[in-house]
One Martini backbone bead per residue (centre of mass of N, CA, C, O) as a GRO file, in nm:
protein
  286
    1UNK     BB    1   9.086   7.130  10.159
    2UNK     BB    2   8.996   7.374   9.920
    3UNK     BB    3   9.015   7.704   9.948
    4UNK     BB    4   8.879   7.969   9.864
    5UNK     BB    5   8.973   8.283   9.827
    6UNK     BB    6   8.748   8.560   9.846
    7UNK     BB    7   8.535   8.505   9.683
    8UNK     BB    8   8.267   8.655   9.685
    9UNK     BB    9   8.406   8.916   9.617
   10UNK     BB   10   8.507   8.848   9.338
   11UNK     BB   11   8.238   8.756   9.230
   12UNK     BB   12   8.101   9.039   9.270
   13UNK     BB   13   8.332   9.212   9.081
   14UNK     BB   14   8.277   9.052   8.794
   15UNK     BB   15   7.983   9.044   8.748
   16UNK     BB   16   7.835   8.813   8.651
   17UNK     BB   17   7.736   8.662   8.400
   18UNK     BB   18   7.541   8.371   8.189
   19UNK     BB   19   7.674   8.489   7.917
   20UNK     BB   20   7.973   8.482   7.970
   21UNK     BB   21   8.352   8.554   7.939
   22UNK     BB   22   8.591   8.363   8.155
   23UNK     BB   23   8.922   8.419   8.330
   24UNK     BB   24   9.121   8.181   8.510
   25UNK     BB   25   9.445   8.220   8.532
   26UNK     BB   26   9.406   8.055   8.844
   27UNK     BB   27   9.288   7.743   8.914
   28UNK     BB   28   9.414   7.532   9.040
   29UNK     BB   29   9.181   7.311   9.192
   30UNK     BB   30   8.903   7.493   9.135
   31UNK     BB   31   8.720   7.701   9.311
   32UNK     BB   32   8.677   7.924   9.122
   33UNK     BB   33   8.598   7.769   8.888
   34UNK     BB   34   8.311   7.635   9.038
   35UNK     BB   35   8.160   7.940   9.101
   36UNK     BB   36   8.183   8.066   8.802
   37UNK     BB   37   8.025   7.817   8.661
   38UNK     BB   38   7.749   7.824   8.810
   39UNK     BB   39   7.684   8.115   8.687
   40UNK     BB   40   7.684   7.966   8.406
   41UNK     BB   41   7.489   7.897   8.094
   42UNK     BB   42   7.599   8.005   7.806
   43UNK     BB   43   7.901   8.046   7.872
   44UNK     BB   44   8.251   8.082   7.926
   45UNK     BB   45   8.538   7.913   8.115
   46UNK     BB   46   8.856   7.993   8.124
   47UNK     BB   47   9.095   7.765   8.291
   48UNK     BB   48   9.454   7.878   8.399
   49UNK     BB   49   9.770   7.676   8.390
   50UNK     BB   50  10.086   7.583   8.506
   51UNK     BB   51   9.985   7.327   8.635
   52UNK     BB   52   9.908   7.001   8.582
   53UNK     BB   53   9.816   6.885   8.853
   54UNK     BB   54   9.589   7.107   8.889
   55UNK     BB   55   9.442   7.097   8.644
   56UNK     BB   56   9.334   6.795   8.707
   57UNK     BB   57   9.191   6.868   8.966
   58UNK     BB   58   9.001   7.062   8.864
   59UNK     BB   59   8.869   6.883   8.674
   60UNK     BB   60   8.730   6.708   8.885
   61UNK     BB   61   8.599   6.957   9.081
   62UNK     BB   62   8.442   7.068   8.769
   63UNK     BB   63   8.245   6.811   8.629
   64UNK     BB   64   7.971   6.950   8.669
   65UNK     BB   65   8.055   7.176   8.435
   66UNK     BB   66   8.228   7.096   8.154
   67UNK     BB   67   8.021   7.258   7.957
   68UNK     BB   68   8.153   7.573   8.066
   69UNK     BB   69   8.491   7.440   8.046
   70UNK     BB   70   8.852   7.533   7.934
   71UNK     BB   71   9.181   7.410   7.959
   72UNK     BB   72   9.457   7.573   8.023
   73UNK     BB   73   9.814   7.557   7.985
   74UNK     BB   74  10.011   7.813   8.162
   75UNK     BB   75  10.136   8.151   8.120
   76UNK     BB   76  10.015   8.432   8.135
   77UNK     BB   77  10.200   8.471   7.873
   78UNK     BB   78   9.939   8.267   7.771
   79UNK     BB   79   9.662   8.390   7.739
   80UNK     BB   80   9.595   8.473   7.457
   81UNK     BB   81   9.586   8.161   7.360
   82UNK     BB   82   9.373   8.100   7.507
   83UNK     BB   83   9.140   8.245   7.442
   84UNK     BB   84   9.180   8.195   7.127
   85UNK     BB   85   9.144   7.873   7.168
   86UNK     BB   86   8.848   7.909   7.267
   87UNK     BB   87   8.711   8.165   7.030
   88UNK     BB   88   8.841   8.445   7.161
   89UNK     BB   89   8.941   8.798   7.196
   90UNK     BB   90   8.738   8.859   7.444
   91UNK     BB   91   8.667   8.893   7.804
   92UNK     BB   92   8.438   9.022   8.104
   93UNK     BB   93   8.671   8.841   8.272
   94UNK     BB   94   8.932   8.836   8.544
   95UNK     BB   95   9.125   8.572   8.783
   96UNK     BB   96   9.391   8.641   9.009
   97UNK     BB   97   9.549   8.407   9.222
   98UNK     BB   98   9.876   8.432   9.389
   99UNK     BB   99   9.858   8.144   9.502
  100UNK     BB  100   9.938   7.908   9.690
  101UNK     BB  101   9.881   7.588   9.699
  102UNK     BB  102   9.826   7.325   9.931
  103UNK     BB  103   9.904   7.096   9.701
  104UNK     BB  104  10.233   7.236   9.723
  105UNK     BB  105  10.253   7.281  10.001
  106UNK     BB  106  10.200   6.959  10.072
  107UNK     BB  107  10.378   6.843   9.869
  108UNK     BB  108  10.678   6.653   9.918
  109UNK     BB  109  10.788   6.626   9.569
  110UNK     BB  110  10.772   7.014   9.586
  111UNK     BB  111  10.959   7.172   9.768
  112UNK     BB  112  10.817   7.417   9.917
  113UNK     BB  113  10.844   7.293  10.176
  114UNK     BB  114  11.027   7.316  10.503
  115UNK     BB  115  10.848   7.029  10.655
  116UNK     BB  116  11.013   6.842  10.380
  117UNK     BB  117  11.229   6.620  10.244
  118UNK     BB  118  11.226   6.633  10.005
  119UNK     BB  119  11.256   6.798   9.711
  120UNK     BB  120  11.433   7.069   9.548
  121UNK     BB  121  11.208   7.256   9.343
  122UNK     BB  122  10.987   7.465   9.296
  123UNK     BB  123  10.785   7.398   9.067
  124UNK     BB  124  10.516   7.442   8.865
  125UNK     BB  125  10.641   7.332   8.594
  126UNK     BB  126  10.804   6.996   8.581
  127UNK     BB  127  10.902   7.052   8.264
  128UNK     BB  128  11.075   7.320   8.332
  129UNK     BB  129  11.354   7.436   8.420
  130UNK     BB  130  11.471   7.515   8.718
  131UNK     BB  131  11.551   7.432   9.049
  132UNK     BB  132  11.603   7.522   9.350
  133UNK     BB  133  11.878   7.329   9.393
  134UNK     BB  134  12.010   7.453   9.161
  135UNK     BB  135  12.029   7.737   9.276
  136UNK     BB  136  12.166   7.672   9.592
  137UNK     BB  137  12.404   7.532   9.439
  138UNK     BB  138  12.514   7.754   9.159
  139UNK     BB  139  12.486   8.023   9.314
  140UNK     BB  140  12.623   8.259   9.326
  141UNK     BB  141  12.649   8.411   9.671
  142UNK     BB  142  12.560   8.725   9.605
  143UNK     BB  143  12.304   8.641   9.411
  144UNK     BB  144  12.150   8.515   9.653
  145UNK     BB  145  12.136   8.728   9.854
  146UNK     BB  146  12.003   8.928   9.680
  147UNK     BB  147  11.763   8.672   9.608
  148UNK     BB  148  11.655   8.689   9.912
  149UNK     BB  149  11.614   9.027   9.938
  150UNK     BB  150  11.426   9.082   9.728
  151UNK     BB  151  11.211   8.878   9.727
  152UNK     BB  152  11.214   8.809  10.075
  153UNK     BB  153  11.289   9.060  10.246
  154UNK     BB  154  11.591   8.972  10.385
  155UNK     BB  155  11.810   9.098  10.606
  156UNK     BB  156  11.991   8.805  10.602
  157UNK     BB  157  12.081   8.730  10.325
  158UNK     BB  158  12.393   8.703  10.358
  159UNK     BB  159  12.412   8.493  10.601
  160UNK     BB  160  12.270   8.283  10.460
  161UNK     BB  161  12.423   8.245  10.165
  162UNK     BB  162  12.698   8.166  10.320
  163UNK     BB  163  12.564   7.907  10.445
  164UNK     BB  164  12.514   7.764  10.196
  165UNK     BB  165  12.776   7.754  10.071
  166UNK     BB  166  12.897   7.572  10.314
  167UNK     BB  167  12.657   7.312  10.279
  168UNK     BB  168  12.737   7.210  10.042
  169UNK     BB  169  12.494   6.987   9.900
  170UNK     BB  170  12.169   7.059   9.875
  171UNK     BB  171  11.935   6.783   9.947
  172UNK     BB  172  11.657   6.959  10.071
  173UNK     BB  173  11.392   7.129  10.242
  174UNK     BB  174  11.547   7.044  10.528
  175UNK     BB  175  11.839   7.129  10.492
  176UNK     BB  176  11.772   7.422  10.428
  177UNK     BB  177  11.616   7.506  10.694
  178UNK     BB  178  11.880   7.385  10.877
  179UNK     BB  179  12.047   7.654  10.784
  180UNK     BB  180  11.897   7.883  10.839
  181UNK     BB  181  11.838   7.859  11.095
  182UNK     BB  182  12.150   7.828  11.225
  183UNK     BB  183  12.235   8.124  11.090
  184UNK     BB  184  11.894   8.216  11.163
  185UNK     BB  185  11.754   8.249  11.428
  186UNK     BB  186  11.465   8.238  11.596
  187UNK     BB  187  11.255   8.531  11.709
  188UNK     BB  188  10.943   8.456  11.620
  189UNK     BB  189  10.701   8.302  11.461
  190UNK     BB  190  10.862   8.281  11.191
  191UNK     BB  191  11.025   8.087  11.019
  192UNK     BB  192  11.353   8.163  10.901
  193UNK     BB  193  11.279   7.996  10.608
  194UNK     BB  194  11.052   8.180  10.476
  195UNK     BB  195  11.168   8.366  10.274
  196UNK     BB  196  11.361   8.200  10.118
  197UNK     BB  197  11.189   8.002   9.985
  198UNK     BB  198  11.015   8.196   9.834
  199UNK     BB  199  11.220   8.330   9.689
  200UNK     BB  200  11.280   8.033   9.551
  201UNK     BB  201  11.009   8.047   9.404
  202UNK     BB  202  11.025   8.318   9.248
  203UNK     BB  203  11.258   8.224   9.063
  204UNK     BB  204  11.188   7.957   8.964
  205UNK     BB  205  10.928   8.073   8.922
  206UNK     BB  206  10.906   8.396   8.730
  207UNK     BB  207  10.694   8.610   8.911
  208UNK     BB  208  10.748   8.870   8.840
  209UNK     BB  209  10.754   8.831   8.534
  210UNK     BB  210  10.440   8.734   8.529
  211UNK     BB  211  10.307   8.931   8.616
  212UNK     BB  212  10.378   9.147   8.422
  213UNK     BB  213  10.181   9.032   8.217
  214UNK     BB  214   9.948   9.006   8.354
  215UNK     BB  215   9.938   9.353   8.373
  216UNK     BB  216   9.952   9.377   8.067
  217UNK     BB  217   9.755   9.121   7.897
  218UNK     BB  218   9.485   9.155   8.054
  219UNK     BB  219   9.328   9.440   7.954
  220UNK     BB  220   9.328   9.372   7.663
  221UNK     BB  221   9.104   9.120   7.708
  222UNK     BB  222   8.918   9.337   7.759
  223UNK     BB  223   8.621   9.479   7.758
  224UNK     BB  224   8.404   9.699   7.799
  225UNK     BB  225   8.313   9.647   8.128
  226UNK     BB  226   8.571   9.473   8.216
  227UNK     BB  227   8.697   9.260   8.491
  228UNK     BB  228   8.964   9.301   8.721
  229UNK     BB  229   9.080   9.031   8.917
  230UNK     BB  230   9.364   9.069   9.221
  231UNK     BB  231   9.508   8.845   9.436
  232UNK     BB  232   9.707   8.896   9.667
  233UNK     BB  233  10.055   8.818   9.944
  234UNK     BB  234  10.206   9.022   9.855
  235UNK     BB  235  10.364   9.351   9.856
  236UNK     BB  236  10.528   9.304   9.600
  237UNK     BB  237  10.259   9.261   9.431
  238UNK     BB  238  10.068   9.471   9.488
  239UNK     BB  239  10.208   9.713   9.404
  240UNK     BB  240  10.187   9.653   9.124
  241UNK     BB  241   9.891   9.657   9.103
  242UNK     BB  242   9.851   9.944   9.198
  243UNK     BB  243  10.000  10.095   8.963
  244UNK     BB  244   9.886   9.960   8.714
  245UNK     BB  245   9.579  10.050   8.824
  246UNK     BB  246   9.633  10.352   8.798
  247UNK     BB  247   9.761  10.408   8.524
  248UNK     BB  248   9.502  10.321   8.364
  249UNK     BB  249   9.339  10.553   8.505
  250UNK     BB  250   9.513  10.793   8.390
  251UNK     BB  251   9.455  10.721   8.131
  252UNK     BB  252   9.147  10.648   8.076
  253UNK     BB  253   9.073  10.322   8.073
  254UNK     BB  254   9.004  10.291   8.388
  255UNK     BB  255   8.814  10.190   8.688
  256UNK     BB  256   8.835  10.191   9.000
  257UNK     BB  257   8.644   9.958   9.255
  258UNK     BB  258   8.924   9.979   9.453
  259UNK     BB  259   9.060  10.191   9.690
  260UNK     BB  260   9.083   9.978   9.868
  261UNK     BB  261   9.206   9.711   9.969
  262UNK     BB  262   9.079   9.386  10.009
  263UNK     BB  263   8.997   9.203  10.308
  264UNK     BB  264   8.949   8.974  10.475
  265UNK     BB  265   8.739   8.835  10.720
  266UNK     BB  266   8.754   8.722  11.002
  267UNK     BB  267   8.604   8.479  10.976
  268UNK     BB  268   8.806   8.374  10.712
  269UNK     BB  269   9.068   8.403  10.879
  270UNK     BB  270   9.000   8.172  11.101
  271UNK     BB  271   8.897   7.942  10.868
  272UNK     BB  272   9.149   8.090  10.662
  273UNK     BB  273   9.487   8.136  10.747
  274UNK     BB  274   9.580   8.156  10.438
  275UNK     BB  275   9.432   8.452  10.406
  276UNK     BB  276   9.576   8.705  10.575
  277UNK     BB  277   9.737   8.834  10.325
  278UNK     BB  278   9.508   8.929  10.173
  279UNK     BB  279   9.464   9.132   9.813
  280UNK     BB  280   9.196   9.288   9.676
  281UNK     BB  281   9.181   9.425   9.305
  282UNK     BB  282   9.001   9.625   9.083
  283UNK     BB  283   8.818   9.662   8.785
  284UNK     BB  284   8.732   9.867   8.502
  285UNK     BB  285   8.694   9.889   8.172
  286UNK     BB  286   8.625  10.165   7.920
   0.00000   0.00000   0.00000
């Protein structure tokens, strides 16, 4: 079953309104767009994923609400056309849940998870880009060692992507799992191909290069008094999240509303171990 994290904290920071127009940017398989549907009479949620397989389940776990919500597949960096084609310039609020749903990590077809034969994919929207497969297979050792550094903050980087490269033909995301754990032994917790999956998960959707976007075309969306919620789960994600509502502030454009990040609370932590690194963050456009 698909729990949304933080909703109810989520949902009281957009202070929803029942005849508002609200962008639900991340729909996954519709968790938070069907809390933010129910509380809407008048109004109206448009709701945006770039896979198009959570956007149809998201579509029946909200058919309920059915005439008060628009789905759009697309990529943050197409936010505005979403809005555009629902028939509106502004909306009143926008939540970005930037975390990967459980039914891309635990389906065997989709290579998110190490913990599965499947193909190594890791594409969020199945219809165009490189996978997974194409990194690992054919990005020269340095560049790799690089991306697995940067983006997964892997400080075995270089030993990893040397491993990688002497065990080409990269076959699947249990082979690529069982190279990187014989290269770097598990010392602690995580699987030591934590780091590594991650890393090409986010080189394959250009989550940095979306966040971007969606950090920059989010607010100009927003109407004064506006407001947007964004649920990171990665360090380097908040960050960014953190800077641009800083500058909004200091420039005097809008007011955060979280002096600092709310995080689960243990309740939710305990109930949904896949919460405990969420970190979440909003504001009001002035």
């Amino acid at each position: 079953m698909h729990i949304p994290v933080m909703a109810e904290e989520a949902l009281a920071l957009l202070a929803i309104r029942p005849e508002g127009v609200y962008l639900d940017a991340t729909a996954g398989l519709g968790g938070h767009t069907g809390m933010i549907a129910a509380r809407l009479t008048t109004g109206l949620l448009i709701a945006n994923d770039r896979d198009a397989e959570s956007l149809e389940m998201a579509r029946r776990h909200t058919a309920e609400w059915a005439d008060r919500i628009r789905f759009h597949r697309g990529t943050f960096a197409e936010l505005s056309e979403a809005v555009a084609e629902a028939g509106y310039e502004r909306v009143d609020g926008l939540l970005a849940d930037l975390g990967v749903s459980r039914y891309q990590l635990t389906s065997p077809d989709r290579g998110f998870s190490f913990l599965t034969e499947g193909p190594l994919d890791m594409r969020m929207d199945r219809s165009t880009g490189m996978t997974a497969a194409d990194l690992v297979n054919f990005t020269a050792e340095k560049a790799l060692a690089d991306l697995i550094y940067q983006f997964g903050e892997e400080r075995r980087a270089r030993r990893i992507a040397r491993a990688i490269v002497r065990a080409r033909p990269i076959r699947s995301a249990a082979h690529l799992a069982g190279v990187v754990e014989r290269a770097v032994p598990r010392t602690g917790r995580l699987h030591p191909a934590t780091k590594t999956f991650m890393a090409l998960r986010m080189a394959v959707n250009d989550e940095p290069g979306q966040l971007d976007r969606l950090l920059e075309i989010g607010p100009t969306l927003l109407g004064g008094g506006g407001r947007m919620v964004v649920i990171s789960f990665m360090s380097l994600d908040d960050r960014k999240v953190k800077e641009r509502f800083r500058q909004l502030g200091r420039d005097g454009k809008a007011a955060i509303l979280t002096k600092h990040p709310l995080q689960p609370s243990e309740e939710e932590s305990a109930r949904n171990p896949a919460s405990r690194s969420a970190k979440l963050r909003a504001l009001e456009m002035i």
